[in-house]
ROLO-604783 format. One record per atom (N, C-alpha, C, CB): residue in one letter; chain; z, x, y. Coordinates in nm, 4 decimals, padded with zeros to 6 digits. Each point is the difference from the previous one (the first is absolute). Glycine has a CB too. Example, Ala and Ser with C-alpha at 12.3 -4.5 7.8 and 13.67 -1.06 7.14 Angstrom:
<recs>
+------+------+----------+----------+----------+
! code ! unit !        w !        u !        v !
+------+------+----------+----------+----------+
!    a !    A !  00.7800 !  01.3190 ! -00.5690 !
!    a !    A !  00.0000 ! -00.0890 !  00.1190 !
!    a !    A !  00.0000 !  00.0900 !  00.1200 !
!    a !    A !  00.1246 ! -00.1892 ! -00.1173 !
!    s !    A ! -00.1966 !  00.1542 !  00.2223 !
!    s !    A !  00.0060 !  00.0820 !  00.1190 !
!    s !    A !  00.0730 ! -00.0770 !  00.1090 !
!    s !    A ! -00.2145 !  00.1184 ! -00.0628 !
+------+------+----------+----------+----------+
</recs>
This chain:
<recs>
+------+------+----------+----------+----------+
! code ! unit !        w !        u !        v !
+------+------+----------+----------+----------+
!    x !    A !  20.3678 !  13.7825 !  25.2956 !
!    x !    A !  00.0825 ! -00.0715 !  00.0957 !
!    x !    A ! -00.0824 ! -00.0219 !  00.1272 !
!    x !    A !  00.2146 !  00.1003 ! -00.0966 !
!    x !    A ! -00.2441 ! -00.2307 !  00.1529 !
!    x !    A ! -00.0931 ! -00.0168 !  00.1306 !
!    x !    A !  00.1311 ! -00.0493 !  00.0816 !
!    x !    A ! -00.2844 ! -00.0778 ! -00.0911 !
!    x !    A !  00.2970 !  00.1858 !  00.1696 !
!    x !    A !  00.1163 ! -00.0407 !  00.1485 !
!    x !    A ! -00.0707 !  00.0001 !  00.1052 !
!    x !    A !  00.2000 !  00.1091 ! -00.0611 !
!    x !    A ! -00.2150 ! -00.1693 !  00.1438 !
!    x !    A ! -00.0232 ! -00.0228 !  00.1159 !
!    x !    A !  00.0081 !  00.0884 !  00.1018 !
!    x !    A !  00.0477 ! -00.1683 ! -00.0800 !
!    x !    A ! -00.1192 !  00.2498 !  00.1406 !
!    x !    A !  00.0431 !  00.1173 !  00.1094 !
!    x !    A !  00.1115 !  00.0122 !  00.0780 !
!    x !    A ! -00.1929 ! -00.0038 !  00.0150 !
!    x !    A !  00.2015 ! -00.1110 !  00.0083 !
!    x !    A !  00.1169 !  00.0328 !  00.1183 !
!    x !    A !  00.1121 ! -00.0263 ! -00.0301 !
!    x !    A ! -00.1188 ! -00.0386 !  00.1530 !
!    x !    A !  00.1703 ! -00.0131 ! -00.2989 !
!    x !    A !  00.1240 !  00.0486 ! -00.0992 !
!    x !    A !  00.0309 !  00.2035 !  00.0323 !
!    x !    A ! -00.1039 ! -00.2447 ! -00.2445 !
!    x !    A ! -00.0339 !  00.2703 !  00.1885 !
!    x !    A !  00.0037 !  00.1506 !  00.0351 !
!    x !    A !  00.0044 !  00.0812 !  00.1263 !
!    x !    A ! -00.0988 ! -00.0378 ! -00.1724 !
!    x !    A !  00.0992 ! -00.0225 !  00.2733 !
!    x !    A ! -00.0077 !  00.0358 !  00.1434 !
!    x !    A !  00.1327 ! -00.0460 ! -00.0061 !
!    x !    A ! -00.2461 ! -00.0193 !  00.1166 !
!    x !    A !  00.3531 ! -00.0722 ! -00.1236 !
!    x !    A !  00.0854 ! -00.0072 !  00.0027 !
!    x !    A !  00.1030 !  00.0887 ! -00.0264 !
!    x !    A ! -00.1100 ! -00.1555 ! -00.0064 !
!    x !    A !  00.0704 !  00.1936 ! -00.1438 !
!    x !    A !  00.0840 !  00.0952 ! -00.0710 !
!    x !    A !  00.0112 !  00.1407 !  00.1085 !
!    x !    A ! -00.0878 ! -00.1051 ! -00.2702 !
!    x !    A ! -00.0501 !  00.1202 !  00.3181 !
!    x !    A !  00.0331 !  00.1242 !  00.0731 !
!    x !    A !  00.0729 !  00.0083 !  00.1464 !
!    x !    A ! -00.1959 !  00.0548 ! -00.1330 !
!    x !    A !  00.1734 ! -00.1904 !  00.1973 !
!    x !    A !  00.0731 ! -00.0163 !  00.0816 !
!    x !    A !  00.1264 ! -00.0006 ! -00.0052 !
!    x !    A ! -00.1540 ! -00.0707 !  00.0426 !
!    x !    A !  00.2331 ! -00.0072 ! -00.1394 !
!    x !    A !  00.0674 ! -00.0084 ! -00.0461 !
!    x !    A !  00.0904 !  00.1526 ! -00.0377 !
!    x !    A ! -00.1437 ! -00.2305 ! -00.0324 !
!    x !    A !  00.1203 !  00.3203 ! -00.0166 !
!    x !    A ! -00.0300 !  00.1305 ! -00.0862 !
!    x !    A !  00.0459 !  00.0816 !  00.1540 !
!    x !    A ! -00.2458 ! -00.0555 ! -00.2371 !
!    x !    A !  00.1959 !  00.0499 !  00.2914 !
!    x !    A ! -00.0180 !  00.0263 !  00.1367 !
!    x !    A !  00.1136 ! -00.0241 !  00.0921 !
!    x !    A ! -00.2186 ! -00.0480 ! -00.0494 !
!    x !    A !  00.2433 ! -00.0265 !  00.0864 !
!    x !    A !  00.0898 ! -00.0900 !  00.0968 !
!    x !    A !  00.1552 !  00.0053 ! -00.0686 !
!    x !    A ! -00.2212 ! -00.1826 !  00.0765 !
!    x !    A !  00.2353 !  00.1567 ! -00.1768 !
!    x !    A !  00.0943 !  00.0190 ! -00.1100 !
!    x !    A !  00.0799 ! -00.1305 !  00.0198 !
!    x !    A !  00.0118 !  00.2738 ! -00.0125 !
!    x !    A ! -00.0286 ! -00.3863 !  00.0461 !
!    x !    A !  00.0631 ! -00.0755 !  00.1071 !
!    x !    A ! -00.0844 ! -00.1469 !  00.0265 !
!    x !    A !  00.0859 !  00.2459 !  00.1112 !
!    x !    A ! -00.0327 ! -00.3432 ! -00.1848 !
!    x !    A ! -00.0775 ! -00.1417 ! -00.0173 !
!    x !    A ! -00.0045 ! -00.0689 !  00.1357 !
!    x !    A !  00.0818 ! -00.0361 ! -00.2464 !
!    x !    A ! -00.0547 !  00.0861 !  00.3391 !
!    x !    A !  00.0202 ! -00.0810 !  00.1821 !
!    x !    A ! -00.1395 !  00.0858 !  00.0126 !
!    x !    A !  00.3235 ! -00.0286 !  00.1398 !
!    x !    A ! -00.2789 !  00.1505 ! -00.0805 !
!    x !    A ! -00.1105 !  00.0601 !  00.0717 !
!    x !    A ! -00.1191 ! -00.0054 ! -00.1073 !
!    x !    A !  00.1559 !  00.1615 !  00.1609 !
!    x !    A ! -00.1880 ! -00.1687 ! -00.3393 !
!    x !    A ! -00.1334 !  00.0330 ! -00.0290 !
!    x !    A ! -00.0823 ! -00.1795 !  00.0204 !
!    x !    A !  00.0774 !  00.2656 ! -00.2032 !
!    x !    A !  00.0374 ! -00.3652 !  00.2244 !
!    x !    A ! -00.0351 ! -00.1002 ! -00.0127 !
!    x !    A ! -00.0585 ! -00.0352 !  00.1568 !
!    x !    A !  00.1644 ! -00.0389 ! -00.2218 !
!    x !    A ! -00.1257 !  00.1130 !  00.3351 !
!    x !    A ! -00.0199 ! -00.0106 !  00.1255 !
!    x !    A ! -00.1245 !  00.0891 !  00.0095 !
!    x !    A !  00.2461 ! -00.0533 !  00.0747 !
!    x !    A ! -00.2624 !  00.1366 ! -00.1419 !
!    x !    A ! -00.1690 !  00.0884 !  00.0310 !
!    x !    A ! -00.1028 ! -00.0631 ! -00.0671 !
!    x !    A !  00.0855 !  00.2322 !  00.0059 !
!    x !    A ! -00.0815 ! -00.2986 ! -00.1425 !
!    x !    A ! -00.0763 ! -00.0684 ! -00.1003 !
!    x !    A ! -00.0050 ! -00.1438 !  00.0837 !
!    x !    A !  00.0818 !  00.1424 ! -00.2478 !
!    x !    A ! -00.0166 ! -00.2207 !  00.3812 !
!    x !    A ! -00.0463 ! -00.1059 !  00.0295 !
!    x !    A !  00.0578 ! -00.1417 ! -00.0806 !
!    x !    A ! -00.1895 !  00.1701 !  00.0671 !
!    x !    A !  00.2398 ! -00.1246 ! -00.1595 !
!    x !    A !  00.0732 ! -00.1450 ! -00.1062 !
!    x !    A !  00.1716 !  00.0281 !  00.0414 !
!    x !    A ! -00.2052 ! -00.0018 ! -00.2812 !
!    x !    A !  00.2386 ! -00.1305 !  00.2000 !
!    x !    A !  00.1457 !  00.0039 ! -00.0243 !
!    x !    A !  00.0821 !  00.0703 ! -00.1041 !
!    x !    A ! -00.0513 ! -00.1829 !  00.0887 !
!    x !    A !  00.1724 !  00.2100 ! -00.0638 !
!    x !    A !  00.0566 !  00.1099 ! -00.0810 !
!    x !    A ! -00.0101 ! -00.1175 ! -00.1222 !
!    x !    A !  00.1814 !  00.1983 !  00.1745 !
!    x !    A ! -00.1306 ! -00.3247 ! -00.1886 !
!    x !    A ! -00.0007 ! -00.0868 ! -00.1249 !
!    x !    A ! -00.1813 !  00.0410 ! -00.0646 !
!    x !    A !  00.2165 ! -00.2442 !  00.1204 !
!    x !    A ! -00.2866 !  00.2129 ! -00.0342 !
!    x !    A ! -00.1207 !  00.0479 ! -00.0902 !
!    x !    A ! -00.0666 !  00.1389 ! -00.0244 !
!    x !    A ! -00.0320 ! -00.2047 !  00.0655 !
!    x !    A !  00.1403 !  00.2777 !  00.0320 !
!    x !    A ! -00.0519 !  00.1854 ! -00.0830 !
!    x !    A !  00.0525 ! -00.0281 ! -00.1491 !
!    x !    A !  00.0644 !  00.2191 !  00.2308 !
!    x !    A !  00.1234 ! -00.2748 ! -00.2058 !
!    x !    A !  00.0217 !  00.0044 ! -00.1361 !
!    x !    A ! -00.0514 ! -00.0479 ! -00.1161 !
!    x !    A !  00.1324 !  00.0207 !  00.1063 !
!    x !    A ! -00.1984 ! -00.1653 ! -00.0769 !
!    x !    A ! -00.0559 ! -00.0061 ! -00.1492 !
!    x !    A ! -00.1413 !  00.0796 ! -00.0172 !
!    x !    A !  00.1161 ! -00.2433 ! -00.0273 !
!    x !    A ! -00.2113 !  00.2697 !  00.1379 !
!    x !    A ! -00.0917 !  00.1065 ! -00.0277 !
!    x !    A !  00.0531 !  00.1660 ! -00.0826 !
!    x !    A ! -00.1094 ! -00.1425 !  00.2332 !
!    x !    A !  00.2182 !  00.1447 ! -00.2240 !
!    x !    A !  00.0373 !  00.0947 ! -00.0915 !
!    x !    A !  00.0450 ! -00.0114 ! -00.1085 !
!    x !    A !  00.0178 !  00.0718 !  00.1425 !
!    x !    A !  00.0473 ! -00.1974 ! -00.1498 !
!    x !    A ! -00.0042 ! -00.0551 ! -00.1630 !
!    x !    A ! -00.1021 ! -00.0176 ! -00.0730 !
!    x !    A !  00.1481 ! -00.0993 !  00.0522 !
!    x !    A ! -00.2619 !  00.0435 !  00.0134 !
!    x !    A ! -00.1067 ! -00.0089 ! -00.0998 !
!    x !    A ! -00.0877 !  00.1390 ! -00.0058 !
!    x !    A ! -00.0065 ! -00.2665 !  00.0432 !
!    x !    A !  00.0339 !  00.3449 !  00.0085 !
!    x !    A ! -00.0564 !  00.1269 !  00.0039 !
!    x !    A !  00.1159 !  00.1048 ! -00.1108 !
!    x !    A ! -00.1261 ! -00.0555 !  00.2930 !
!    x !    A !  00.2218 !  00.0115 ! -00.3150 !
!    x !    A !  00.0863 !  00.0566 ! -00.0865 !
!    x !    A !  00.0117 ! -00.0715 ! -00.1459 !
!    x !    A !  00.1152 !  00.0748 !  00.2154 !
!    x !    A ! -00.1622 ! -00.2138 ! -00.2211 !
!    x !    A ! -00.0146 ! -00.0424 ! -00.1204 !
!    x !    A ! -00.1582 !  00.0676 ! -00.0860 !
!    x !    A !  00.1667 ! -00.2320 !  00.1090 !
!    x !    A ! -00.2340 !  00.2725 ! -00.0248 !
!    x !    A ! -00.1056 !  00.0870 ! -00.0534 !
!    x !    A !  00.0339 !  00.1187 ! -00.0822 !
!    x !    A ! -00.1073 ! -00.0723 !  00.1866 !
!    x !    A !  00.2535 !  00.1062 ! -00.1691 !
!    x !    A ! -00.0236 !  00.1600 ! -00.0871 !
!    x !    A !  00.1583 ! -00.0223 ! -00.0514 !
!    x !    A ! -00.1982 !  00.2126 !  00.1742 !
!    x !    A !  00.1970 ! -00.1407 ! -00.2805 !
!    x !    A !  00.1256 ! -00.0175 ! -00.1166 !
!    x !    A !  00.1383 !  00.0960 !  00.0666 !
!    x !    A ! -00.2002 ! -00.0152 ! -00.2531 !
!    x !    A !  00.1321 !  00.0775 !  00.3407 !
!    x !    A !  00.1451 !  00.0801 !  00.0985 !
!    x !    A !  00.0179 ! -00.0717 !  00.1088 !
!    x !    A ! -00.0371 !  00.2376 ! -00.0426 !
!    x !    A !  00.1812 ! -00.2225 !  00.1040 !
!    x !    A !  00.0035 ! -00.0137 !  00.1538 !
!    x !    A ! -00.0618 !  00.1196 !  00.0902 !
!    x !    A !  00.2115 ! -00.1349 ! -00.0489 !
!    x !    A ! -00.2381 !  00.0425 !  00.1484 !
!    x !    A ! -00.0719 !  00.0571 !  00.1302 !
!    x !    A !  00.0993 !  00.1033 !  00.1037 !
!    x !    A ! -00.1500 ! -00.2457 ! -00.0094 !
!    x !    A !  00.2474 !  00.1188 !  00.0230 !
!    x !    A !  00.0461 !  00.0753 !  00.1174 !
!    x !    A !  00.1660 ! -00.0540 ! -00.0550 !
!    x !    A ! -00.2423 ! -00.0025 !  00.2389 !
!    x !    A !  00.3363 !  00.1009 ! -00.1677 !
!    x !    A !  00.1600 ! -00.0043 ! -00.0138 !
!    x !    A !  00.0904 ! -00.0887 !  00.1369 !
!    x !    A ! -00.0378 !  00.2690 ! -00.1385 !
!    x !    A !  00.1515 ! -00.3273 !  00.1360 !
!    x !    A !  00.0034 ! -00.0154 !  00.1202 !
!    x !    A !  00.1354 !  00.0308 !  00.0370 !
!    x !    A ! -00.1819 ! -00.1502 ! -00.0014 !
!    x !    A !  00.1711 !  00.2623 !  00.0924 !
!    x !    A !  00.1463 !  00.0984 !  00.0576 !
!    x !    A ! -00.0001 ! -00.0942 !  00.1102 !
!    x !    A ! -00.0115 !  00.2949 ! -00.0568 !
!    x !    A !  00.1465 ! -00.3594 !  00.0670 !
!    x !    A !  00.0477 ! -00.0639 !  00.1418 !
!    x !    A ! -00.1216 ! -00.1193 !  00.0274 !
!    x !    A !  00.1261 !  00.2555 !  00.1167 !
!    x !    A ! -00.1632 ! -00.2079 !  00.0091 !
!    x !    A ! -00.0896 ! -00.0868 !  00.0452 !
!    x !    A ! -00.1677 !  00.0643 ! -00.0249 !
!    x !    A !  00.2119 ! -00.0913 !  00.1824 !
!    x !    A ! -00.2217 !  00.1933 ! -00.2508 !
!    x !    A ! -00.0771 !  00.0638 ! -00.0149 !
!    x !    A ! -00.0908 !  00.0027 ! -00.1204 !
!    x !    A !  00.1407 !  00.0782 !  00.1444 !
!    x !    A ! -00.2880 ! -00.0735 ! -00.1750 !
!    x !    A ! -00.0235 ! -00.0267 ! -00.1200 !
!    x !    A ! -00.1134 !  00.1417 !  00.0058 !
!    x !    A !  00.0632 ! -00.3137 ! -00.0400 !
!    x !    A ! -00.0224 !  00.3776 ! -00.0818 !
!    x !    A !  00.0160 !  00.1608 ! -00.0483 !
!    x !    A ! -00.1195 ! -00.0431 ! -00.1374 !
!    x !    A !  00.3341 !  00.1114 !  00.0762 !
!    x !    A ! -00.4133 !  00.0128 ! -00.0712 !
!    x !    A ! -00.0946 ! -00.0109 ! -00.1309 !
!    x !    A !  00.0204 !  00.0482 ! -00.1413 !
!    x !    A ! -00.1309 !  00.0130 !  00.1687 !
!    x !    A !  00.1806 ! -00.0479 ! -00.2374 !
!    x !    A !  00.0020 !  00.0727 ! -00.1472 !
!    x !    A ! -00.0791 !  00.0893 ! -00.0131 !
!    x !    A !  00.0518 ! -00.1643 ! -00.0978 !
!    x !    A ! -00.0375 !  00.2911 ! -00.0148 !
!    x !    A ! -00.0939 !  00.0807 !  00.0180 !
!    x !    A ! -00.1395 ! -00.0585 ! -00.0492 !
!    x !    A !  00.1786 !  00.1776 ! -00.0115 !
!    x !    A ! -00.1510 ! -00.3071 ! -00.0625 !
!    x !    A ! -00.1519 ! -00.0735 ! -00.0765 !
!    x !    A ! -00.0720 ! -00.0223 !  00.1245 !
!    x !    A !  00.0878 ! -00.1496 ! -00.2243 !
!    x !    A ! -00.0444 !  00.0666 !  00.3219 !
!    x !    A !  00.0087 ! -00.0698 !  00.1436 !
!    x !    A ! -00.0838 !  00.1398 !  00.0821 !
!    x !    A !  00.2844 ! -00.1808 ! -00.0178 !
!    x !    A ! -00.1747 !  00.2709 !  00.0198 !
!    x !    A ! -00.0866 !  00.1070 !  00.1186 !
!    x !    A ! -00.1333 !  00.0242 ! -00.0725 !
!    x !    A !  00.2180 !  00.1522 !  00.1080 !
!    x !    A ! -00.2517 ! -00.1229 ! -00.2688 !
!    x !    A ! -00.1288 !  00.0205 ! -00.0386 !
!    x !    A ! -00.0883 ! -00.1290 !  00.0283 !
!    x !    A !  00.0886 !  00.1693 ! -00.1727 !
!    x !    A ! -00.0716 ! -00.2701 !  00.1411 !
!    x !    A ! -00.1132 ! -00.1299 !  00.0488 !
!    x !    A ! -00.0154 !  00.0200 !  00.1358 !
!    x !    A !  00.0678 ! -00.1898 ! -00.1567 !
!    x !    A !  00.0499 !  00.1830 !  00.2297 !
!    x !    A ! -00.0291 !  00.0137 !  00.1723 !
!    x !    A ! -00.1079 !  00.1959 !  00.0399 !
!    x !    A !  00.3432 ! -00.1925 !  00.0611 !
!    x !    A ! -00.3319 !  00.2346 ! -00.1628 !
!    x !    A ! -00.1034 !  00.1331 !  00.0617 !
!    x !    A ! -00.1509 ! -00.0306 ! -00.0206 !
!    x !    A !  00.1786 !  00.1895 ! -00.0687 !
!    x !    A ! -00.1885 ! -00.2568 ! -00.0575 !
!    x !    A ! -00.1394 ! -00.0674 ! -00.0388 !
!    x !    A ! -00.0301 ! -00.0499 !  00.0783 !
!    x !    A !  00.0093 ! -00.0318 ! -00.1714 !
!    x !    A !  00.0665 ! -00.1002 !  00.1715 !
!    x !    A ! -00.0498 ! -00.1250 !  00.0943 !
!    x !    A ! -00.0605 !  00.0883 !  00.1617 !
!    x !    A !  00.2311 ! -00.2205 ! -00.1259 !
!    x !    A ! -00.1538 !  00.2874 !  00.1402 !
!    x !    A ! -00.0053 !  00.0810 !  00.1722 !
!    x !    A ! -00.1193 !  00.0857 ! -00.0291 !
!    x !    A !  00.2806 !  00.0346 !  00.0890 !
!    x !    A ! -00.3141 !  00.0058 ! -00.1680 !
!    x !    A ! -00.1343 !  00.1109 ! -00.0346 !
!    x !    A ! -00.0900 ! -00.1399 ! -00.0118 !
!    x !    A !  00.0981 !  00.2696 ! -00.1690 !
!    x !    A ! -00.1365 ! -00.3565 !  00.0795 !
!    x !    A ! -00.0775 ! -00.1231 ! -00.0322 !
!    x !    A ! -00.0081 ! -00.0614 !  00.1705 !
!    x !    A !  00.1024 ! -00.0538 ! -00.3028 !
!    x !    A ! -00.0130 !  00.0068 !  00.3356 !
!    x !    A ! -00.0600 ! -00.0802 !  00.1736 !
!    x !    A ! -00.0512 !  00.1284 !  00.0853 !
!    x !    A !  00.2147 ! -00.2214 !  00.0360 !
!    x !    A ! -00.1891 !  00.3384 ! -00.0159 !
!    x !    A !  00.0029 !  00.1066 !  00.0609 !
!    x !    A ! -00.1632 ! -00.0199 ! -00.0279 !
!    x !    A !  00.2635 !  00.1486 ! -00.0234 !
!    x !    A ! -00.3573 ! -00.1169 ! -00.1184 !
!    x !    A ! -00.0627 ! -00.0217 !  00.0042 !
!    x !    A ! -00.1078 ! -00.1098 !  00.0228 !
!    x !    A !  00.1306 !  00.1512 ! -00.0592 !
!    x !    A ! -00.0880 ! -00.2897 !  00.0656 !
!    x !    A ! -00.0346 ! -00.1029 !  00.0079 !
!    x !    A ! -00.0557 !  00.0167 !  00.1238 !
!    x !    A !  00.1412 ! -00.1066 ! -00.1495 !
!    x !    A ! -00.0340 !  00.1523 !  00.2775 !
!    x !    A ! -00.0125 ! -00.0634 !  00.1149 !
!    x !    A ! -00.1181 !  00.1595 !  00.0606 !
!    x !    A !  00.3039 ! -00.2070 !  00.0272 !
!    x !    A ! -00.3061 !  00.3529 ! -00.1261 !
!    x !    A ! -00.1028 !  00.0747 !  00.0474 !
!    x !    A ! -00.2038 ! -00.0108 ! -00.0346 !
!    x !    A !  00.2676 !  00.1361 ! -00.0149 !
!    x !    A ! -00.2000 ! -00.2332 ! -00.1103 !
!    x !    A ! -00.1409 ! -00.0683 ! -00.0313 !
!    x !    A ! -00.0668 ! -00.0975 !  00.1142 !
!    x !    A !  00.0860 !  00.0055 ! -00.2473 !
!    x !    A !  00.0170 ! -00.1266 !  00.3223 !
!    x !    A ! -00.0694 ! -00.0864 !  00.0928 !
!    x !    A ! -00.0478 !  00.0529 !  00.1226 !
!    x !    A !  00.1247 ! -00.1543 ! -00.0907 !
!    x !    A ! -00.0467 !  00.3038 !  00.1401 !
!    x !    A ! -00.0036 !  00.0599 !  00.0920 !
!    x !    A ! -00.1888 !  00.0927 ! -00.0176 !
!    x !    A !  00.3448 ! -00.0073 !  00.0154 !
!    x !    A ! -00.3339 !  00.0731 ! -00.1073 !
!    x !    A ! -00.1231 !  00.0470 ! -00.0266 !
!    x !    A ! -00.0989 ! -00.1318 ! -00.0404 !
!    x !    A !  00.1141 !  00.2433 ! -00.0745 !
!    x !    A ! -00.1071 ! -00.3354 !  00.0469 !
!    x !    A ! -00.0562 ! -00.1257 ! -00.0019 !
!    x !    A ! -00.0677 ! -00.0508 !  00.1523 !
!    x !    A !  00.1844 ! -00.0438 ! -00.2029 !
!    x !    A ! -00.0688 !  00.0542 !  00.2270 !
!    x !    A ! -00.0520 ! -00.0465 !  00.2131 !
!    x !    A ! -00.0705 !  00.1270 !  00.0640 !
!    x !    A !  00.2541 ! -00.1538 !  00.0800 !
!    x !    A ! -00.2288 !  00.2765 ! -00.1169 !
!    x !    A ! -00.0203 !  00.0566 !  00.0538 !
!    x !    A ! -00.1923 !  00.0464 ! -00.0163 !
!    x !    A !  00.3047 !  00.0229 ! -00.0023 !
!    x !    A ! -00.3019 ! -00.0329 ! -00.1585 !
!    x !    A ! -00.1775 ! -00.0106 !  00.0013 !
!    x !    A ! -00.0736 ! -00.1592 !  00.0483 !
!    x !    A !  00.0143 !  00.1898 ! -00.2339 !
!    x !    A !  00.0269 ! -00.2882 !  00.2388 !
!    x !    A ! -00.0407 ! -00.0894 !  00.0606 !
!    x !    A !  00.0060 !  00.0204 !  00.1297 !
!    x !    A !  00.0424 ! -00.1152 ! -00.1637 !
!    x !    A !  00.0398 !  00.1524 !  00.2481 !
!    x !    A ! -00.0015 !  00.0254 !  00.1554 !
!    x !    A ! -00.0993 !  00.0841 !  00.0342 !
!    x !    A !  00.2231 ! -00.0255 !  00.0215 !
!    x !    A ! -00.3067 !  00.0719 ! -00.0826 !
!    x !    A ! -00.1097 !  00.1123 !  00.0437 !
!    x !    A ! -00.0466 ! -00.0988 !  00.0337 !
!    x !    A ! -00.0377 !  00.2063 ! -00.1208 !
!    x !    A ! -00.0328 ! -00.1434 !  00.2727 !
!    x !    A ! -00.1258 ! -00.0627 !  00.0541 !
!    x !    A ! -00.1389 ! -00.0693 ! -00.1523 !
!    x !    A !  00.0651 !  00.2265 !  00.2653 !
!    x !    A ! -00.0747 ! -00.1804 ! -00.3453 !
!    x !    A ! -00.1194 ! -00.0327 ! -00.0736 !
!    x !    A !  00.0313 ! -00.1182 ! -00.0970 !
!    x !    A ! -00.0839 !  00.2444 !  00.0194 !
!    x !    A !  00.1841 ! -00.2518 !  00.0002 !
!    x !    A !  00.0758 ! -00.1091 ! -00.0838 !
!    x !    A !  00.0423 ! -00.1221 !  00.0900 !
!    x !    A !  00.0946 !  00.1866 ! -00.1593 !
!    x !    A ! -00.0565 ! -00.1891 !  00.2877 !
!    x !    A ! -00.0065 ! -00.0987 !  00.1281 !
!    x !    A ! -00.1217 ! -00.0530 !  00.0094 !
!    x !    A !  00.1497 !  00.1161 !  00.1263 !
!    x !    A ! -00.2525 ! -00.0809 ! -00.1643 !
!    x !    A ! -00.1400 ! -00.0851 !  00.0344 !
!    x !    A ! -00.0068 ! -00.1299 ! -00.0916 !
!    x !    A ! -00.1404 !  00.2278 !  00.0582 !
!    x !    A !  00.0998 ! -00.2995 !  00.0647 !
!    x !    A ! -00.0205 ! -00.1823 ! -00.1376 !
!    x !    A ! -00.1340 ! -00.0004 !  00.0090 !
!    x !    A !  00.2048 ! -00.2113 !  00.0503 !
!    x !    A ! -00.2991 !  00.2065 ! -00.1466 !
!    x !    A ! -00.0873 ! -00.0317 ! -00.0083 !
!    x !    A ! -00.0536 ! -00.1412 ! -00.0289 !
!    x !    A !  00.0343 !  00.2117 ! -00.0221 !
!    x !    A ! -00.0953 ! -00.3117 !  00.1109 !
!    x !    A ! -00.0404 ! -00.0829 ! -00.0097 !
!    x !    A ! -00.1743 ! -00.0501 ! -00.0130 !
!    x !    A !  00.2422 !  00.0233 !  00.0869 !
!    x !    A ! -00.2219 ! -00.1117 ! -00.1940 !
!    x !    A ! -00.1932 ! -00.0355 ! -00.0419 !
!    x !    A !  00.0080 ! -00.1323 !  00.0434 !
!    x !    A ! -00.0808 !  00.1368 ! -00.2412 !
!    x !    A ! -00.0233 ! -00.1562 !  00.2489 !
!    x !    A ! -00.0932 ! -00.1716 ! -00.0105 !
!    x !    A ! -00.1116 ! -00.0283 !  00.0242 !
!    x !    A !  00.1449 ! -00.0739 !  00.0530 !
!    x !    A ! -00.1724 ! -00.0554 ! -00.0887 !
!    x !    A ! -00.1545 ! -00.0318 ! -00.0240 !
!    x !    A ! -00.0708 ! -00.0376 !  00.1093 !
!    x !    A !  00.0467 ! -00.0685 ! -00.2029 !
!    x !    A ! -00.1844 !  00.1000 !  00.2014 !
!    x !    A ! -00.0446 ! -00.0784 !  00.0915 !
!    x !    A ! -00.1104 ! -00.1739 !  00.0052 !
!    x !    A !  00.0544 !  00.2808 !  00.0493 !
!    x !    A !  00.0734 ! -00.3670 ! -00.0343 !
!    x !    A ! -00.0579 ! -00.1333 ! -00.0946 !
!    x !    A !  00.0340 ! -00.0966 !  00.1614 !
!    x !    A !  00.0933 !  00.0374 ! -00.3612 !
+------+------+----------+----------+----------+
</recs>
């Protein structure tokens, strides 16, 4: 299944917030397009994701297991770019080295 990241950043926001106003107000989109970002993120797997009490949308227990992955998987994503910047930011890695001829 190739989903798109931020289907999965959703879910956790989402997961999170419990609540399609406010996860749709931290994620920057509209609640009409959180919702279908969660449809197509739910047509990916043969269970439902999430339940919806009132105004509230609650995770199945299938739902809370994808949302712990997904949260361990970006968790790591975002400690890889961090150690990424962080060996490039060394002074020895800031140097540009420039050549040319003498013509």
């Amino acid at each position: 299944m190739k989903t798109p990241l931020n289907l999965f950043e959703s879910l956790v926001v989402v997961a999170e917030s419990q609540n399609l106003m406010e996860a749709s107000s931290k994620l920057n989109v509209s609640q009409p397009a959180l919702s279908v970002q969660l449809k197509k993120l739910a047509e990916g797997f043969k269970l439902p994701l999430f339940e919806t009490h009132g105004k509230k949308k609650v995770l199945t227990p299938f739902g809370l297991s994808v949302y712990k992955e997904v949260k361990r998987i970006l968790g790591d994503i975002d400690s890889s770019f961090e150690e990424i910047n962080r060996n490039y930011l060394t002074a020895p890695n800031l140097i540009i080295r420039l050549g040319g001829r003498r013509e």
